[in-house]
VOVO-440795 format. One line per 4 residues: number of its first residue (from 1); for each residue x, y, z of N, C-alpha, C, CB. Coordinates in steps of 0.001 Angstrom, whole numbers, padded with zeros to 6 digits, always signed. Glycine has a CB too. Example, Ala and Ser with C-alpha at 12.3 -4.5 7.8 and 13.67 -1.06 7.14 Angstrom:
REM VOVO-440795
1> +013190:-005690:+007800:+012300:-004500:+007800:+013200:-003300:+007800:+011308:-004473:+009046 | +012850:-002250:+007080:+013670:-001060:+007140:+012900:+000030:+007870:+014084:-000598:+005725
END
This chain:
REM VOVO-440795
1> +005831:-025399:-000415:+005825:-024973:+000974:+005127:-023631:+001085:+007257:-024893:+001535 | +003948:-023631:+001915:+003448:-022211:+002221:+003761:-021229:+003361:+002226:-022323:+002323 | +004455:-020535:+003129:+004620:-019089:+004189:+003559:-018529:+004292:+005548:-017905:+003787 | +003850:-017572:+005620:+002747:-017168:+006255:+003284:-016036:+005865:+002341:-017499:+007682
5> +002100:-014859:+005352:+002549:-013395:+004335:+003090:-012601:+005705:+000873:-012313:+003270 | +002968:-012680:+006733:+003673:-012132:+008027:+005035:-012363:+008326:+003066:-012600:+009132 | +005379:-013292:+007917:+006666:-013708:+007982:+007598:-012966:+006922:+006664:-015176:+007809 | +006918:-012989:+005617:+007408:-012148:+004849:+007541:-010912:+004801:+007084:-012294:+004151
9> +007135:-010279:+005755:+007079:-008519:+005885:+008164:-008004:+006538:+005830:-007901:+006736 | +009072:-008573:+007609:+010044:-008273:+008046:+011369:-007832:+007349:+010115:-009072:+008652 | +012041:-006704:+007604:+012599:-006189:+007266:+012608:-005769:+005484:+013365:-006701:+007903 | +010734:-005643:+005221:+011014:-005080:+004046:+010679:-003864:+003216:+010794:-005782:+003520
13> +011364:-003232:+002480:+010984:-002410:+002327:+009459:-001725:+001927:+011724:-002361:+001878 | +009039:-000680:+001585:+007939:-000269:+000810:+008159:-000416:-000899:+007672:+001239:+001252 | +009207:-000431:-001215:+009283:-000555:-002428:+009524:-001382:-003131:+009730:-000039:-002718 | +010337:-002588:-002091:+009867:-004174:-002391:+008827:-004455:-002299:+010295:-005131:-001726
17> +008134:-004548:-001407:+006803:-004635:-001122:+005795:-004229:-002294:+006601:-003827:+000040 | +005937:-003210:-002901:+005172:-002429:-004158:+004901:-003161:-005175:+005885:-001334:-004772 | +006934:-004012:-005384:+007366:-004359:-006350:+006863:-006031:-006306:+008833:-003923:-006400 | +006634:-006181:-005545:+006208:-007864:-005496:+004688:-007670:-005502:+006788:-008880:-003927
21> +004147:-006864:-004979:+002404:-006839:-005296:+002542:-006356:-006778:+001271:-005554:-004182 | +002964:-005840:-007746:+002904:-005923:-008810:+003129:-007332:-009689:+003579:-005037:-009000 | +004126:-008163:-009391:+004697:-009616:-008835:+003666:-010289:-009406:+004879:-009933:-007114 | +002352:-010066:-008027:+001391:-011065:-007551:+000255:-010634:-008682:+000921:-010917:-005767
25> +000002:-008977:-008938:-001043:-009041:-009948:-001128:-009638:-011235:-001287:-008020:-010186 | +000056:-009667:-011495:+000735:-010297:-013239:+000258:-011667:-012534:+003029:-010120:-013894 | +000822:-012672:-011540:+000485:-013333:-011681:-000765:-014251:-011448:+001136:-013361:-011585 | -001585:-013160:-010937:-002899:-013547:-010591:-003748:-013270:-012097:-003471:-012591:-009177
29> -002745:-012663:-012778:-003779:-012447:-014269:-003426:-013599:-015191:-003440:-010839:-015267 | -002916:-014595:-014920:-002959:-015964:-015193:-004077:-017082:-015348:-002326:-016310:-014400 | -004546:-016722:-016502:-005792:-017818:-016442:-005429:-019344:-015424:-006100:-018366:-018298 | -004141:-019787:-016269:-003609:-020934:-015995:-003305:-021372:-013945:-002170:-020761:-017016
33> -003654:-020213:-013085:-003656:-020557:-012256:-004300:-021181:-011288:-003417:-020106:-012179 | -003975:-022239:-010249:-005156:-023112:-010065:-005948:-022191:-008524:-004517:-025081:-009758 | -006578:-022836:-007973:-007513:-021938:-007214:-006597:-021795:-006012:-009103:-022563:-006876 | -006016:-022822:-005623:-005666:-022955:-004240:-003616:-021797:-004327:-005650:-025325:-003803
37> -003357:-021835:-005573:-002180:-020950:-005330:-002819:-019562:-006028:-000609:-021586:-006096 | -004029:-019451:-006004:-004802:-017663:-006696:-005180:-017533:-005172:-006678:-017557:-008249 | -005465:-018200:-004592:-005731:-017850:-002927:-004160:-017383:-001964:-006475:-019575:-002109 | -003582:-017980:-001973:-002359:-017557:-001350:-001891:-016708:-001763:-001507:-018239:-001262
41> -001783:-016298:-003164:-001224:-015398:-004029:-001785:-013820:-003373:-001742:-015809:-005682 | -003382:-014167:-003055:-004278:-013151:-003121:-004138:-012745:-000955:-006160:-013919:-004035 | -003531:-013701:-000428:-003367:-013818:+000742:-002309:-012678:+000994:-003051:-015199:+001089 | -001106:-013075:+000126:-000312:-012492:+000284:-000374:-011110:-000175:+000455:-013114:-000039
45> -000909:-010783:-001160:-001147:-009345:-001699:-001984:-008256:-000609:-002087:-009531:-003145 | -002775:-009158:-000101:-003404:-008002:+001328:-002690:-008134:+002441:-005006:-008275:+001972 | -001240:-008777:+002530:-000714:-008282:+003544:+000358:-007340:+003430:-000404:-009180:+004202 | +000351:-007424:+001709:+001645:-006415:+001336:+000905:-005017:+001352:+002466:-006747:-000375
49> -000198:-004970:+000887:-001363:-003771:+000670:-000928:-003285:+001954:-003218:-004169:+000487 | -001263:-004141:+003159:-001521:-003228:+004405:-000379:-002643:+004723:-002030:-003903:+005638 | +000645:-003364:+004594:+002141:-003262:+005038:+002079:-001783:+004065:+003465:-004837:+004523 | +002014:-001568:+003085:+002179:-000446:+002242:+001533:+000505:+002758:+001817:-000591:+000970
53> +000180:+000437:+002917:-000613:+001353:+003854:+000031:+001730:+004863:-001745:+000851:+004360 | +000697:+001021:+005830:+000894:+001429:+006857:+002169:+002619:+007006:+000993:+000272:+007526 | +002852:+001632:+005878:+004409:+002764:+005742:+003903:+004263:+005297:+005742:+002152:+004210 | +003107:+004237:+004462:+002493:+005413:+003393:+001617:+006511:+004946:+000870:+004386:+001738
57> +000998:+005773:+005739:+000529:+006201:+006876:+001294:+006835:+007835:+000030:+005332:+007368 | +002537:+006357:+008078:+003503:+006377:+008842:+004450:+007466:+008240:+004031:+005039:+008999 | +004876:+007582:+007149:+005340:+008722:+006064:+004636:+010538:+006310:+004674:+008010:+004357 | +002893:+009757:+006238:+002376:+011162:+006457:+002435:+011428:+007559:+001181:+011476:+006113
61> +002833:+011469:+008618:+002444:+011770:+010009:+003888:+012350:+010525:+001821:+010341:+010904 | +004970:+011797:+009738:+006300:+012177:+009746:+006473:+013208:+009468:+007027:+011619:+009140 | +005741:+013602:+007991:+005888:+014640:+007460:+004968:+016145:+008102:+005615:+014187:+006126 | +004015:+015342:+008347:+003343:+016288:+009859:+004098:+017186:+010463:+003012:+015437:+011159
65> +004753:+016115:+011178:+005658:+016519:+012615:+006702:+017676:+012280:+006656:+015073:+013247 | +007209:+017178:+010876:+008518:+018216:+010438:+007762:+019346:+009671:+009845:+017418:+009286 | +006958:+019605:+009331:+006259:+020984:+009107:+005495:+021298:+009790:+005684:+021220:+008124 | +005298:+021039:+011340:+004853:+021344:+012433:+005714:+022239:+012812:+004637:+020387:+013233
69> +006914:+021237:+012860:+008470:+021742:+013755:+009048:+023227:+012992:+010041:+020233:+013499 | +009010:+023266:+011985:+009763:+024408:+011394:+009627:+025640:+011734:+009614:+024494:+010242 | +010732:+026649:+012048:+010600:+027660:+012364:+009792:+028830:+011621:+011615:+027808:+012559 | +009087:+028719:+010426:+008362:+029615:+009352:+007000:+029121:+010178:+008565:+029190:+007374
73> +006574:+027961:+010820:+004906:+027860:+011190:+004252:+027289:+010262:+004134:+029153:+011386 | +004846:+026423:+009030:+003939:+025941:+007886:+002814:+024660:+008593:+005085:+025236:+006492 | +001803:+025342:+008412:+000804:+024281:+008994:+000153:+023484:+007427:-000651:+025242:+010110 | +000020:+021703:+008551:-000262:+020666:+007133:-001932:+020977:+006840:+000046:+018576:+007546
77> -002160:+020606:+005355:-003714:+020471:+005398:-004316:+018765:+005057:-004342:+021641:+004110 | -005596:+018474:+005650:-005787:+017123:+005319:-005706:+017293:+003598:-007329:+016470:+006016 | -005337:+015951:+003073:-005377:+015894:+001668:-007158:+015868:+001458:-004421:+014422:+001042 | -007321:+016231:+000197:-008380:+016625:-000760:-008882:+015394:-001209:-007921:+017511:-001937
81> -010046:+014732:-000506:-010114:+013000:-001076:-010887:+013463:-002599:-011426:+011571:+000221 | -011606:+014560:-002862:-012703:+014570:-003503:-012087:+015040:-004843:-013826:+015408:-002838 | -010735:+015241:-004565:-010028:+016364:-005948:-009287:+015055:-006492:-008617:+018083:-005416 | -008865:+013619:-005404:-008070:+012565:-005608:-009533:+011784:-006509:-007288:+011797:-003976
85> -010520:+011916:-006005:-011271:+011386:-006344:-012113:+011529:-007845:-011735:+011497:-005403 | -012119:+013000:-008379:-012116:+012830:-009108:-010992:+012990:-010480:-012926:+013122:-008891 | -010063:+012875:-009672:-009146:+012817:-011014:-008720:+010883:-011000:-007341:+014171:-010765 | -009604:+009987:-010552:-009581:+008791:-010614:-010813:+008356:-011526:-009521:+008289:-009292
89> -011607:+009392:-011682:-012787:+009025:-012084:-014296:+008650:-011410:-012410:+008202:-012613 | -013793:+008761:-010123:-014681:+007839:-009030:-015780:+009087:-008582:-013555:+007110:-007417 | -017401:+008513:-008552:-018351:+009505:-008609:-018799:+009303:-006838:-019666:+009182:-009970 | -018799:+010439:-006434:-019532:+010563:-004681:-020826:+010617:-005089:-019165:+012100:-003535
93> -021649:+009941:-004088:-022540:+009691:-003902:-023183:+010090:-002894:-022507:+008881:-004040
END
């Protein structure tokens, strides 16, 4: 029976969510898998991605607001893509 990866997002956490896209990579590293359940598999993993994105999105903007709010004035800075970037290895172009 195939679910729709939307259906599955309700009421779940980010860290379930994490924990089952880890789940899906193990099992997408399955030679033995056939095409049509490496597709659903892979269906479902970009809706957990986004779902993760979104919480992780939703987190920073929170955290915004409450070091906005504080009585000291701590103002946020955008994060550093280029310092994330290269401590990933990844070359700008």
């Amino acid at each position: 029976m195939k679910t729709r990866p939307h259906s599955t997002l309700k009421g779940l956490t980010f860290e379930k969510a994490l924990e089952r896209l880890q789940e899906i990579v193990r099992e997408l590293e399955d030679p033995g898998k056939g095409l049509e359940r490496s597709l659903e598999l892979f269906e479902e993993g970009v809706a957990l991605s986004r779902f993760c994105r979104t919480k992780i999105d939703d987190i920073r903007k929170r955290v915004d607001v409450v070091l906005r709010e504080t009585p000291e004035g701590l103002v946020t800075e955008p994060l550093d893509e280029t310092e994330d970037d290269e401590e990933l290895g990844v070359d700008e172009e």
